[in-house]
C-alpha positions as CSV (number, residue, x, y, z in Angstrom):
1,X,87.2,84.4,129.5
2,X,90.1,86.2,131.6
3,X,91.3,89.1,130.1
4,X,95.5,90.0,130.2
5,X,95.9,93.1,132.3
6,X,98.0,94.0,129.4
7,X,95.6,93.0,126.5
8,X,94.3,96.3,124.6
9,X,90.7,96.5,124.6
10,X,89.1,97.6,121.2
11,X,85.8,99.2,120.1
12,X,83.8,97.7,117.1
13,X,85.7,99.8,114.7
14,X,89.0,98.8,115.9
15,X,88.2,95.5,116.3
16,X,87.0,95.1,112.2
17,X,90.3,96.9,111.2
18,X,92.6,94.6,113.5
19,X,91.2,91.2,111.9
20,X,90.5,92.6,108.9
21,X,87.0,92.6,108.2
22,X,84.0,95.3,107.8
23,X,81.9,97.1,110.9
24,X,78.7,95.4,109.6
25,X,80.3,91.8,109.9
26,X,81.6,92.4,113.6
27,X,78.7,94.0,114.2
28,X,77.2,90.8,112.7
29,X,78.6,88.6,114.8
30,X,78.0,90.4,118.3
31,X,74.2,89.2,117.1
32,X,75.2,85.8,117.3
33,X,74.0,83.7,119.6
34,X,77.3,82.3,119.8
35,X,79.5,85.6,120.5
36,X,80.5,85.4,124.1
37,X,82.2,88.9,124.2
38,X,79.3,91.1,124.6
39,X,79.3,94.5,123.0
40,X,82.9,95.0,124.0
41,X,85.6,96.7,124.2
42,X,87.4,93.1,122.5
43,X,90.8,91.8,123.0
44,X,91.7,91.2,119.8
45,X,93.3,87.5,120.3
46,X,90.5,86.2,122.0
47,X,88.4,87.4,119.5
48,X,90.9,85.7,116.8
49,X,90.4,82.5,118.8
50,X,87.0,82.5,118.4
51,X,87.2,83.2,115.2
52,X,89.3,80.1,114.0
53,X,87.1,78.0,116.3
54,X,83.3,79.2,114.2
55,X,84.3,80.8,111.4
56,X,87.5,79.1,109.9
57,X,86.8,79.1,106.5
58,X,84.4,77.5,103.7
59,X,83.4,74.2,104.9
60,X,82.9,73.6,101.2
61,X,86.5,74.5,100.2
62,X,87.9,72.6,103.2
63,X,85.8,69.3,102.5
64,X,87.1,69.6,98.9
65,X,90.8,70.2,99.6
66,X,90.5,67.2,102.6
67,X,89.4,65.1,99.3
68,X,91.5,65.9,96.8
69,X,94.6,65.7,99.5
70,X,95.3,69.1,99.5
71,X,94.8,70.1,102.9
72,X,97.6,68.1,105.5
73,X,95.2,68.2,107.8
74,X,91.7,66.1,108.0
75,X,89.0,67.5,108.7
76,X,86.8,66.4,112.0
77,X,83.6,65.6,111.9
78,X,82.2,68.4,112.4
79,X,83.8,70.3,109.8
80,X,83.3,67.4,107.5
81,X,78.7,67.8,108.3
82,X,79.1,71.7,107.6
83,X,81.0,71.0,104.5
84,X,78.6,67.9,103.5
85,X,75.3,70.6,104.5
86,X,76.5,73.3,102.3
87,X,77.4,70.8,99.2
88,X,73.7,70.0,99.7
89,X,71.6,73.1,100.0
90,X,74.1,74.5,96.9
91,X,72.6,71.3,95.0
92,X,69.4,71.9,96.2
93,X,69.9,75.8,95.5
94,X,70.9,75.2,91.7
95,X,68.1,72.5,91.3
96,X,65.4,75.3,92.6
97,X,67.3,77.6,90.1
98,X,67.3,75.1,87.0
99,X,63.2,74.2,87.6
100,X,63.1,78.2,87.5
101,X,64.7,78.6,84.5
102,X,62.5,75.7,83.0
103,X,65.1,73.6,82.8
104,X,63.5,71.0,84.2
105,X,60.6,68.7,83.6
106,X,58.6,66.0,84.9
107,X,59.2,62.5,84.0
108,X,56.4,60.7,84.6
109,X,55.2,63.4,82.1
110,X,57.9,63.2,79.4
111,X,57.6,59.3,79.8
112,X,53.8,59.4,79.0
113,X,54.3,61.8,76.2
114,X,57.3,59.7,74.3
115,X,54.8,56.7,75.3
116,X,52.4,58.4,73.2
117,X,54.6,59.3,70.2
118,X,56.1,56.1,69.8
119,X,52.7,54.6,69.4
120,X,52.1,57.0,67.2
121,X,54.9,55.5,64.9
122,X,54.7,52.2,65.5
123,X,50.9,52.7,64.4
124,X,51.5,54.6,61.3
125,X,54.0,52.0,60.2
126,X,52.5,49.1,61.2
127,X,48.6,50.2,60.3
128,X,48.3,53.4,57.9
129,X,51.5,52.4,56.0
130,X,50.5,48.7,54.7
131,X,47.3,49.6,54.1
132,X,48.5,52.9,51.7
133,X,51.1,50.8,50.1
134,X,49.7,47.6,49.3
135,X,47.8,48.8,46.1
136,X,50.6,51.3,45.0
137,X,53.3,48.1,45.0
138,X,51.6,45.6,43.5
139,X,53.1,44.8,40.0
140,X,56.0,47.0,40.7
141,X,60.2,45.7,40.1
142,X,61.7,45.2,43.2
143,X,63.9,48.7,42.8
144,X,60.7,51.0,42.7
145,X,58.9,49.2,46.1
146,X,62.2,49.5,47.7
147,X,62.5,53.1,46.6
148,X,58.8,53.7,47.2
149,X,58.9,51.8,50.8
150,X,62.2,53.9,51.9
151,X,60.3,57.8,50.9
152,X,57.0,56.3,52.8
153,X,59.2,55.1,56.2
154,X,61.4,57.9,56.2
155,X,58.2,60.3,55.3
156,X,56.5,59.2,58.4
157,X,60.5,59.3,60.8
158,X,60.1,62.6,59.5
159,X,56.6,63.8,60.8
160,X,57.8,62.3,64.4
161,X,60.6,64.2,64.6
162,X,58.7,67.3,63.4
163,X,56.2,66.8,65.6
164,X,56.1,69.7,68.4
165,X,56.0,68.7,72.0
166,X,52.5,69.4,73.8
């Protein structure tokens, strides 16, 4: 880049408080493999130019406003992959974060389990349940097997949802 004869030349400190950022982020970016100014002294508008070109701002916050129609202007492709990366590794992130927590489970797991307390009820309604009530019925009015048939069903509804996962 050609330099104005005119353009002040800064050191790292002067260069932070001219585009308003800290030492350790200028000092950050002369690490880059991008930064094309070496280790100075800067001219502060090249430096701003170079700025608006790779740092602009969240590609996150820019993808969002281009969606919502906030922004006038649409973002280019580019801009549009960085903000479409960064949705996805925070996803990924607050997945990670979730599983952590315990938040998350295995289906194939929870399937098997659910399989196995649903034949659990379907056996005790179907099996145990006849078997225990057919003697206590017999010669009954209609009232008392209802009765008696409801506290029996909703005896063994209430063991399955007592039940404790594994």
């Amino acid at each position: 880049m050609s330099v104005a004869p005119h353009a002040e030349r800064l050191s790292i400190r002067g260069l932070a408080a001219q585009v308003g950022r800290a030492e350790s982020t200028v000092r950050k970016w002369i690490r880059r493999r991008d930064w094309p100014f070496g280790r100075g002294p800067f001219v502060v508008a090249e430096v701003r130019r170079w700025m608006e070109i790779h740092l602009g701002r969240d590609p996150a916050q820019a993808y969002h406003d281009a969606q919502k129609g906030i922004d006038p202007k649409p973002l280019n492709d580019i801009e549009k992959a960085r903000a479409l990366a960064f949705l996805e590794s925070y996803r990924i992130r607050r997945i990670k974060r979730e599983q952590l927590e315990g938040k998350l489970h295995d289906v194939d797991e929870c399937r098997t389990r659910r399989r196995r307390q649903v034949l659990a009820v379907r056996n005790a309604l179907t099996r145990r349940l006849p078997r225990t009530l057919a003697a206590e019925l017999v010669g009954r009015a209609r009232g008392d097997m209802e009765r008696l048939l409801r506290d029996r069903l909703a005896a063994v509804c209430q063991g399955f949802a007592d039940e404790q996962d594994e």
